[in-house]
C-alpha positions as CSV (number, residue, x, y, z in Angstrom):
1,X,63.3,-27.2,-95.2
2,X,63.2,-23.6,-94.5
3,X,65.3,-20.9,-95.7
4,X,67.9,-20.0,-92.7
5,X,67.4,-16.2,-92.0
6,X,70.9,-14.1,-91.9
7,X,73.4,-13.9,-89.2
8,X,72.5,-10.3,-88.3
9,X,68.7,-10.8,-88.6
10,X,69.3,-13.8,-85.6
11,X,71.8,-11.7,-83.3
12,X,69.0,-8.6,-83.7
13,X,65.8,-10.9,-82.7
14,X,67.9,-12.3,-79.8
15,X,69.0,-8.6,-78.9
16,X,65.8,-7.4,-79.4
17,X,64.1,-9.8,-77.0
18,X,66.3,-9.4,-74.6
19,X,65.5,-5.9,-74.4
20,X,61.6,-6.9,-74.6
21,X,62.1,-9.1,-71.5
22,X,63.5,-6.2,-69.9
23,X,67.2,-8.1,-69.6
24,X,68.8,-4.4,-71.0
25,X,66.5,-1.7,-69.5
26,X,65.8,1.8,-70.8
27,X,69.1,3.9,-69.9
28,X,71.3,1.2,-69.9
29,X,75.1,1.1,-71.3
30,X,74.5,-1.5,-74.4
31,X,77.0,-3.8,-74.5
32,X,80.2,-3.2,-76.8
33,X,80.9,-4.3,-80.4
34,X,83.6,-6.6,-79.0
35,X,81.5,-7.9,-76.3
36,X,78.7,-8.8,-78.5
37,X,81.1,-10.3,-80.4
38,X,82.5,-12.8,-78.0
39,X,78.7,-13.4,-76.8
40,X,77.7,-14.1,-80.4
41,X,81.1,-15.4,-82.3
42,X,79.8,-13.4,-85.3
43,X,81.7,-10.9,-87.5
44,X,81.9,-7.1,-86.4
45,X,79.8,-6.6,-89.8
46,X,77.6,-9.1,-88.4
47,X,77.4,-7.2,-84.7
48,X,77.5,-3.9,-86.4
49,X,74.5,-4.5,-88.6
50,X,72.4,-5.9,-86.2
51,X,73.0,-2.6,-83.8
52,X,72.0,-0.4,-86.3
53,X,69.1,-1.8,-87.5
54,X,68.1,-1.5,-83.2
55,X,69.0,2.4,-83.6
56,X,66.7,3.0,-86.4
57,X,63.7,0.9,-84.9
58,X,64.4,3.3,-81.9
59,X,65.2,0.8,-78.9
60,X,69.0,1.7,-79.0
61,X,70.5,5.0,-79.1
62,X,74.2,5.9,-80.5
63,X,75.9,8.8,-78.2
64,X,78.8,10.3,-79.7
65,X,81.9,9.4,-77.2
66,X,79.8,7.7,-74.6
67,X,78.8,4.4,-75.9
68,X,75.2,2.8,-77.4
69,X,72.4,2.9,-74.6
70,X,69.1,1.1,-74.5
71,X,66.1,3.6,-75.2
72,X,62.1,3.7,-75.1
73,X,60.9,3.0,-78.2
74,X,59.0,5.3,-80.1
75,X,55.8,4.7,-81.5
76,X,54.9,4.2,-85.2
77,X,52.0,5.7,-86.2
78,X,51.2,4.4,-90.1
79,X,50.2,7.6,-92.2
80,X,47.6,6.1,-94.8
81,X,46.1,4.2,-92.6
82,X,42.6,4.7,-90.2
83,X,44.1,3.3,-87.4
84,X,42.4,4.8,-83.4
85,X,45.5,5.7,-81.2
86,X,44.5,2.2,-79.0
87,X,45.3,0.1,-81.9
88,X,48.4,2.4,-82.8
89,X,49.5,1.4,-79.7
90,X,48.8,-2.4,-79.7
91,X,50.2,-2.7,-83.6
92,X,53.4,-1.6,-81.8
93,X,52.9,-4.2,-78.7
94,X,52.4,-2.0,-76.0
95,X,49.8,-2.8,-72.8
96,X,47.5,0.0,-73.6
97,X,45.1,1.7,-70.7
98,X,42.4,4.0,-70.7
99,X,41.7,6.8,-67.8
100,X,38.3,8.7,-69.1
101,X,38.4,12.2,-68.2
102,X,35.0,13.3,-69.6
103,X,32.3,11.5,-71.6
104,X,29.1,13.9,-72.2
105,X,26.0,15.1,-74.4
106,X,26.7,18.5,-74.8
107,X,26.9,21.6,-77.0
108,X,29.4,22.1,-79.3
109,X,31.7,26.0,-79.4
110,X,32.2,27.5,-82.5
111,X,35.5,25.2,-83.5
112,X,33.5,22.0,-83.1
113,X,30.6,23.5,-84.7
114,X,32.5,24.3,-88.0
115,X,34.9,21.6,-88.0
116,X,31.5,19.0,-88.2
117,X,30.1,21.4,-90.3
118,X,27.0,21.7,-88.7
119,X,24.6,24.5,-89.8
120,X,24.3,25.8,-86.4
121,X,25.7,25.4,-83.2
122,X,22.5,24.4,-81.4
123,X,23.2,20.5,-82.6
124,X,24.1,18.3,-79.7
125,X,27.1,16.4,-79.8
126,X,28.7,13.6,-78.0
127,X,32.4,15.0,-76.3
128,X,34.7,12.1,-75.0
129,X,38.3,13.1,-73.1
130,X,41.1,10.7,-72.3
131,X,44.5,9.6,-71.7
132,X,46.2,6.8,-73.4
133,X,48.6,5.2,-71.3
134,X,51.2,2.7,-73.3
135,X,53.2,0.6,-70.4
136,X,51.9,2.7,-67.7
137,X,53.0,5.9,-69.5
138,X,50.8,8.8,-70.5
139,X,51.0,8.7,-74.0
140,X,48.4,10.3,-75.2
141,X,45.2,13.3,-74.5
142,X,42.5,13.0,-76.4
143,X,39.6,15.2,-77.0
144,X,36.8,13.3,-79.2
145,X,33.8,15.3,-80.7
146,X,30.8,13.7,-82.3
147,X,27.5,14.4,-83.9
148,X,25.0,12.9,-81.3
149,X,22.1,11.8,-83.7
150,X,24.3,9.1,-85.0
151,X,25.7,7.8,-81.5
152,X,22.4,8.2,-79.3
153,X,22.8,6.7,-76.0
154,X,26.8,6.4,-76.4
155,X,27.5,8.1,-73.2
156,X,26.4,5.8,-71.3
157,X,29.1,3.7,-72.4
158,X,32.3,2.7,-70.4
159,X,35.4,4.2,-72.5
160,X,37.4,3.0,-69.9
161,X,37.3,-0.4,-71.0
162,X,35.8,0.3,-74.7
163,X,37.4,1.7,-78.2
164,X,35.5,4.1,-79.9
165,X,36.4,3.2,-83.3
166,X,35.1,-0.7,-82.1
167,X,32.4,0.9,-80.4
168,X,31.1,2.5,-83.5
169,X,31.5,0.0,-86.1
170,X,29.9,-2.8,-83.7
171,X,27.6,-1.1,-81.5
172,X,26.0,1.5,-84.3
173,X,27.3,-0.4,-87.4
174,X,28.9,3.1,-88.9
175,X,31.0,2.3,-91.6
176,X,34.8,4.5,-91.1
177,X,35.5,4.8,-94.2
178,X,38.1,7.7,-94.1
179,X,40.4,10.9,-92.5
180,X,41.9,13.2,-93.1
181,X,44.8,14.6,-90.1
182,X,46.8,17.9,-89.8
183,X,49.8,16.9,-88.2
184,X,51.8,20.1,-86.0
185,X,54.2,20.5,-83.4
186,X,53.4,22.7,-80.9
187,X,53.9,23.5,-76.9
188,X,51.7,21.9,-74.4
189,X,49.7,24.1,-72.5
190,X,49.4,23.5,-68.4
191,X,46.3,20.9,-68.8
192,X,48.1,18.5,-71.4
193,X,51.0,18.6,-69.7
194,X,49.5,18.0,-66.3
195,X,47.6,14.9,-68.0
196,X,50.8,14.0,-70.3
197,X,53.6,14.4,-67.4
198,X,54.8,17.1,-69.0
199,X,56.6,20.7,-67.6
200,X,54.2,23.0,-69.6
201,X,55.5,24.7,-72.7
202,X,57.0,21.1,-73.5
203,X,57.2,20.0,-77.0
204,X,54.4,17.9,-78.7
205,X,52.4,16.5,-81.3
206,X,49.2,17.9,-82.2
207,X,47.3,15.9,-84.3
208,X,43.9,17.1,-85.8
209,X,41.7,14.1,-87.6
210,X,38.1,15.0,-89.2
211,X,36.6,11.3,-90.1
212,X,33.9,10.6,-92.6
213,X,31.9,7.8,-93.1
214,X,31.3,5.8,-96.9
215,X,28.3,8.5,-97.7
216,X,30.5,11.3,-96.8
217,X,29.7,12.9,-93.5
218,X,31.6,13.6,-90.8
219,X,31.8,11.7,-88.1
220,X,34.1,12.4,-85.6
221,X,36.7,15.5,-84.9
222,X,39.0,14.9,-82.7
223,X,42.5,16.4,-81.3
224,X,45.2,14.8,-80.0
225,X,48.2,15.4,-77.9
226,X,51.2,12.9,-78.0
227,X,54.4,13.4,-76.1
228,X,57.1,13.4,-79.3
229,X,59.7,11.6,-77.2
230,X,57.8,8.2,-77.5
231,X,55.8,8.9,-80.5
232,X,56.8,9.5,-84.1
233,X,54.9,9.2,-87.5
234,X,56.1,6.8,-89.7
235,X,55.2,7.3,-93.6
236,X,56.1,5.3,-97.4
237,X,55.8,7.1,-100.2
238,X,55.9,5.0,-103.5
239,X,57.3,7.0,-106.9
240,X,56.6,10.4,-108.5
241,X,53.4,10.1,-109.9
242,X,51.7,12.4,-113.2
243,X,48.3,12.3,-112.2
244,X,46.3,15.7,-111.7
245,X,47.4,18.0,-108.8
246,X,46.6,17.1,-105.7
247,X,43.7,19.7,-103.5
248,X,44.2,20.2,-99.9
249,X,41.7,18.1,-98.2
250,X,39.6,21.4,-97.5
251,X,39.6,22.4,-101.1
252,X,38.7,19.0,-102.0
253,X,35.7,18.6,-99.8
254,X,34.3,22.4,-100.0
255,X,30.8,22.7,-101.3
């Protein structure tokens, strides 16, 4: 027989589907500790523990003198792990879409050229724009930049309906092997925030990733934009640790 899970765990996977299945929806007045508790015939410790454990996984929201209301859930994005922003978004269960903006063989400016440490800026290079849409919202603008001579042919391919990170380990058997991401808060200028749904100068998350593959180069740079009022990075850092000091990830892999 297996081992019955808590009172609070049961009354916070109920609640929690029922705001999956849309029963509470985003901006809604969450039912009080006394009506839960009728609904439930659980303690208050019960109720309460189960409400706060929805506040910290972001789907409920505590305002001071005004009650607990039903929020949109942020999502987690696992530092320490090489996860693409489409299967950040489906770890967390959302219905993800794709909308390419541009998808090219092209030149790379003086960033690009440097950040893929290229010897000159005459190497072509494969540029992919999006938006990530999680549940219909615009969650993310994407700006992808790789070398061409190990993705020939790739623009031909339909983003819309296609991962990259998929697209490269099946299609050109490239082995990801790691990254390394600067993460920054920043305002968005007018063409995120027209993309994102954004007023401009609106505050977001800028994340920079430089990829390598298991020999070492560099695979991919890429920028993205999330809106920071459905997103949020989500870290676990294990003990102290006396090994040597740690380089910056630029000292680290300088010639």
């Amino acid at each position: 027989m297996g081992i019955q899970k808590p009172l609070y765990y049961q009354v916070e996977e109920d609640l929690r589907k029922r705001i999956r299945n849309g029963e509470f929806k985003e901006g809604d007045l969450f039912p009080s500790e006394r009506e839960l508790i009728e609904t439930y015939k659980v303690s208050r410790l019960t109720i309460r523990r189960a409400v706060d454990n929805l506040v910290e996984q972001g789907l409920l929201e505590k305002k001071q003198g005004k009650g607990t209301f039903v929020t949109r859930p942020k999502i987690n994005h696992r530092v320490g792990s090489l996860y693409s922003s489409s299967e950040e978004f489906l770890l967390n269960n959302y219905i993800v879409k794709t909308k390419v903006i541009e998808c090219k063989k092209t030149l790379p400016d003086n960033e690009v050229c440097e950040k893929l440490r290229f010897s000159n800026c005459k190497e072509e290079i494969f540029y992919l724009e999006r938006i990530r849409y999680a549940n219909e919202i615009p969650a993310a603008y994407i700006k992808c930049y790789l070398p061409y001579r190990f993705v020939p042919g790739i623009e031909k391919i339909d983003f819309t309906n296609n991962y990259l990170y998929k697209t490269l380990e099946d299609v050109y058997k490239l082995e990801l092997y790691e990254a390394y991401e600067i993460i920054e808060a920043t305002l968005v200028d007018e063409t995120g925030a027209k993309y994102l749904g954004l007023k401009e100068g609106a505050p977001v998350l800028l994340n920079q990733r430089v990829t390598y593959l298991s020999d070492g180069q560099i695979i991919e740079y890429e920028k993205i934009l999330y809106r920071s009022d459905i997103f949020k990075y989500h870290n676990r850092l294990i003990g102290r640790g006396h090994g040597p000091s740690i380089k910056a990830p630029e000292e680290s892999r300088s010639e």
